[in-house]
Wavefront OBJ file of the C-alpha trace (Angstrom):
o trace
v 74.077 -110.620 -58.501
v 73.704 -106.987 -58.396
v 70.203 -105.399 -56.832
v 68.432 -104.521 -59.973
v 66.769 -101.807 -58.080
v 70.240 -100.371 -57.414
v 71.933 -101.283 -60.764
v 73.366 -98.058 -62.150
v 72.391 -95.754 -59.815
v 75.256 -93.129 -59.035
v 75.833 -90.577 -56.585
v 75.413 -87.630 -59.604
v 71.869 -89.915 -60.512
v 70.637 -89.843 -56.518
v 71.690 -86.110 -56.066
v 69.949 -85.274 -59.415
v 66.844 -87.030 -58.345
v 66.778 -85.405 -54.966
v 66.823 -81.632 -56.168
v 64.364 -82.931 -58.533
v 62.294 -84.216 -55.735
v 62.903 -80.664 -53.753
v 62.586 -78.541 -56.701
v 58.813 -80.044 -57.306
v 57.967 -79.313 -53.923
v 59.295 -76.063 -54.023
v 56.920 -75.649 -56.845
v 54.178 -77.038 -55.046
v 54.964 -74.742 -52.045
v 54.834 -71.726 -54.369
v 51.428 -73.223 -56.017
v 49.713 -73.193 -52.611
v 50.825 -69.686 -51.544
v 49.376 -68.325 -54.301
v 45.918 -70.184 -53.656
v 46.084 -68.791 -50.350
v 47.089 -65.633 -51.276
v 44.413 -65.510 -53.755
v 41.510 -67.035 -51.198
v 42.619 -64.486 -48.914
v 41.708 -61.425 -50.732
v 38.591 -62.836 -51.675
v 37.592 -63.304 -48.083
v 38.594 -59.827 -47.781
v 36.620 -58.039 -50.762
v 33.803 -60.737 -49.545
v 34.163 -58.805 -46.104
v 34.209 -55.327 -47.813
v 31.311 -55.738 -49.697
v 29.403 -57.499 -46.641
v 30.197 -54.247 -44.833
v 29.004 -52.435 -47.383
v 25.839 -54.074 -47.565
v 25.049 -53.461 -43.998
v 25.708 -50.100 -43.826
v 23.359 -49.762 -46.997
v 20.883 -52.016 -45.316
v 21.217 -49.376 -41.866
v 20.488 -46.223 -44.570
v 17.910 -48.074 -46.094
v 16.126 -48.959 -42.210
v 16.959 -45.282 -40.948
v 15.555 -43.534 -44.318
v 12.506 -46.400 -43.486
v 12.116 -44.851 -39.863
v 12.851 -40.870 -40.279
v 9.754 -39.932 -42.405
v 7.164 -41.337 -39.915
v 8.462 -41.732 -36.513
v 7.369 -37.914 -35.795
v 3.306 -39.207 -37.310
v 4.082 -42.613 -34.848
v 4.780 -41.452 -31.748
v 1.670 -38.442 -32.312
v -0.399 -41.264 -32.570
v 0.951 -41.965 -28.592
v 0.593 -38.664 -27.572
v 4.146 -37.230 -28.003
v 4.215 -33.819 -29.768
v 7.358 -33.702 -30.931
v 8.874 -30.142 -32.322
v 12.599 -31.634 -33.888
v 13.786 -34.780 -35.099
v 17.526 -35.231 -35.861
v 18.297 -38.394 -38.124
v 21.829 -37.557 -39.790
v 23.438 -38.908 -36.657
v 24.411 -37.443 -33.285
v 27.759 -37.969 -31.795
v 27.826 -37.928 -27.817
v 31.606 -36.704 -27.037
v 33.513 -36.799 -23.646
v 33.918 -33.495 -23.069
v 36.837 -33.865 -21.254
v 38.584 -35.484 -24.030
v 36.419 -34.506 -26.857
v 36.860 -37.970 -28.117
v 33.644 -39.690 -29.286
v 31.918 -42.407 -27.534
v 28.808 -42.980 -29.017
v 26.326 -42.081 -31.689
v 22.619 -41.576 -31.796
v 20.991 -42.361 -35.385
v 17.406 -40.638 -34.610
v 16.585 -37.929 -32.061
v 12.680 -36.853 -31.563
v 12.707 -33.839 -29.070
v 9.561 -32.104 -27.310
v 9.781 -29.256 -24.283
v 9.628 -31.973 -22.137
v 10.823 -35.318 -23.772
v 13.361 -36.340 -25.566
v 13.935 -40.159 -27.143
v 16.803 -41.448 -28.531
v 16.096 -44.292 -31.327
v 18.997 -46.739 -32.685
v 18.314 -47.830 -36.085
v 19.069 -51.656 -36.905
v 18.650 -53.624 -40.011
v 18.482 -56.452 -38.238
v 17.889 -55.706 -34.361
v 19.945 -58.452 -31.976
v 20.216 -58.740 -28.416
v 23.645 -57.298 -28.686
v 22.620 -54.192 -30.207
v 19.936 -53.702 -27.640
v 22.577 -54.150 -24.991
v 25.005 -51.151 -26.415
v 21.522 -49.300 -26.707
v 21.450 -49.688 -23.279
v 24.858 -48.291 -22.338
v 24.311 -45.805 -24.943
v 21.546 -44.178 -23.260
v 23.045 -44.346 -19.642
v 26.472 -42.229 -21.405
v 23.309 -39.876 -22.998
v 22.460 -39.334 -19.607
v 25.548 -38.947 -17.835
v 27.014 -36.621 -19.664
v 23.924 -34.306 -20.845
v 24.316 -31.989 -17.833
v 28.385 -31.201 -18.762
v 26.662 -30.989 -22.536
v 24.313 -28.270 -21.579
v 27.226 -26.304 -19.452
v 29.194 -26.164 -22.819
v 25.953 -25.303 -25.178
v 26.390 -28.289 -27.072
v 23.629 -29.680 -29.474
v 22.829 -32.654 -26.966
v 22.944 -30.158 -23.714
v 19.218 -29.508 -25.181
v 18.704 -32.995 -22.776
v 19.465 -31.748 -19.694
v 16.708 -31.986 -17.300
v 13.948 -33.318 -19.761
v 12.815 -37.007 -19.562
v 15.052 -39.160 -21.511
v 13.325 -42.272 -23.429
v 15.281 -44.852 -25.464
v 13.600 -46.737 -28.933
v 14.858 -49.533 -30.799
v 14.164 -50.356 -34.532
v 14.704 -52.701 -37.070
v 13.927 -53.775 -40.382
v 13.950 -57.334 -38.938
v 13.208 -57.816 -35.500
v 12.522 -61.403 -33.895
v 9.655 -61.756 -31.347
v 12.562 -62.722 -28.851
v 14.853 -59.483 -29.177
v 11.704 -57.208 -29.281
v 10.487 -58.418 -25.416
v 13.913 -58.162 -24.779
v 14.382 -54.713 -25.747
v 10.449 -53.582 -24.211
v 11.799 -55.423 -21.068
v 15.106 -53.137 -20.901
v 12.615 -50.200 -21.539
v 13.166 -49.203 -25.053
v 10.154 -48.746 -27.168
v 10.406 -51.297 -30.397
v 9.775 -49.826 -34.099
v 9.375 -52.958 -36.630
v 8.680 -52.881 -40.189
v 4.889 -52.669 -41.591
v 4.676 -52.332 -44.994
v 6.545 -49.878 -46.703
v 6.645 -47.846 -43.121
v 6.782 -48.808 -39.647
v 4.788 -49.176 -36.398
v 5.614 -48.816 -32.490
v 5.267 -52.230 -31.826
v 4.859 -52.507 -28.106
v 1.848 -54.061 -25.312
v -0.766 -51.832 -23.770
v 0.978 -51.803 -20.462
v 4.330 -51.195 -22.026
v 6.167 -48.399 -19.575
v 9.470 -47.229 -21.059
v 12.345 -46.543 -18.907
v 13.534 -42.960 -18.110
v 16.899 -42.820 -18.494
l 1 2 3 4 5 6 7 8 9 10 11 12 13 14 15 16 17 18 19 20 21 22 23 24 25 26 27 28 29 30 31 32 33 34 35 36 37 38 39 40 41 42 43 44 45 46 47 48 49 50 51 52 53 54 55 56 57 58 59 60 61 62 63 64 65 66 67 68 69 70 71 72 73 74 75 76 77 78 79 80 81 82 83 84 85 86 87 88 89 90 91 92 93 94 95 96 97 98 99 100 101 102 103 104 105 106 107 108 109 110 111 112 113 114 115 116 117 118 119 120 121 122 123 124 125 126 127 128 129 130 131 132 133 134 135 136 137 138 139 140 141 142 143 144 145 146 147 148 149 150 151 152 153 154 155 156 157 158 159 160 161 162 163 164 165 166 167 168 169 170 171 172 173 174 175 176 177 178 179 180 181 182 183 184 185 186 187 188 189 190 191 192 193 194 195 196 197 198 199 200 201 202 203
């Protein structure tokens, strides 16, 4: 007795039912490349507009600190006479290639700090803070020989500020610890946020 589950079968029948078999997975192949094509630029446009969000959120924190960081640091006995808070660009001069940037700048005769603005402050960002204002430093005296903007540093005493929208109890000792002053939101301004016996590090 013939296998029924064999019973008519030909070789045109398997060979039919095997490009059938490969065409649908083909199909299926082509399905799922376009799925991932498709998930893929919504990551990236997710990404985009994340990015975009920060930097809005940084305006929004460095438009939050401009206005009265001058009226802050009075209230400490600073008299500043300039504040720069469209952004500062510390170049090697050597290369003139840029290295870092400085979001706010308070300046007196004798002082000068340099204040990174952070939505949300993090330990990271008070680390690059940190080699941010030794670069400041380094370079301020080659600054001045060439007149530049930051060569206005040279010889004065060199303080370092962080401030953020957000800042955790945690990342603000650990910022007063590496010797930055810490500027946190209050209200619709902000406050120098720091003990009594804070000292700030000259850089």
């Amino acid at each position: 007795m013939a296998d029924i589950q064999t019973e008519g079968l030909t070789f045109e029948k398997v060979w039919a039912s095997i490009r059938e078999s490969d065409r649908r997975m083909k199909e299926a192949d082509r399905k799922f490349e376009k799925k991932q094509e498709a998930l893929t630029k919504q990551i990236m446009e997710l990404s985009r507009q994340m990015g975009l969000l920060h930097n809005r959120f940084g305006e929004l924190a460095e438009h939050m600190v401009a206005p009265s960081i001058t009226e802050k640091f009075r209230e400490k006995g600073f008299k500043f006479i300039r504040l720069f808070n469209k952004g500062l660009t510390i170049e090697d001069p050597k290369y003139m290639k840029a290295i870092a940037e400085i979001d706010i700048l308070l300046e007196s005769y004798e002082v000068a700090i340099a204040i990174e603005v952070k939505a949300k402050a993090s330990y990271k960002d008070v680390d690059k803070h940190v080699k941010r204002m030794a670069l400041l430093r380094r370079w301020t005296a080659e600054m001045y020989r060439q007149r530049s903007l930051l060569g206005t540093l040279y010889k004065k005493k060199l303080l370092g500020g962080i401030a953020g929208a957000i800042m955790s109890d945690e990342v603000r000792t650990y910022a007063q610890k590496a010797g930055f002053y810490t500027i946190v939101q209050s209200g619709d301004t902000v406050k120098i946020d720091v003990p009594d016996d804070f000292v700030p590090k000259d850089w």
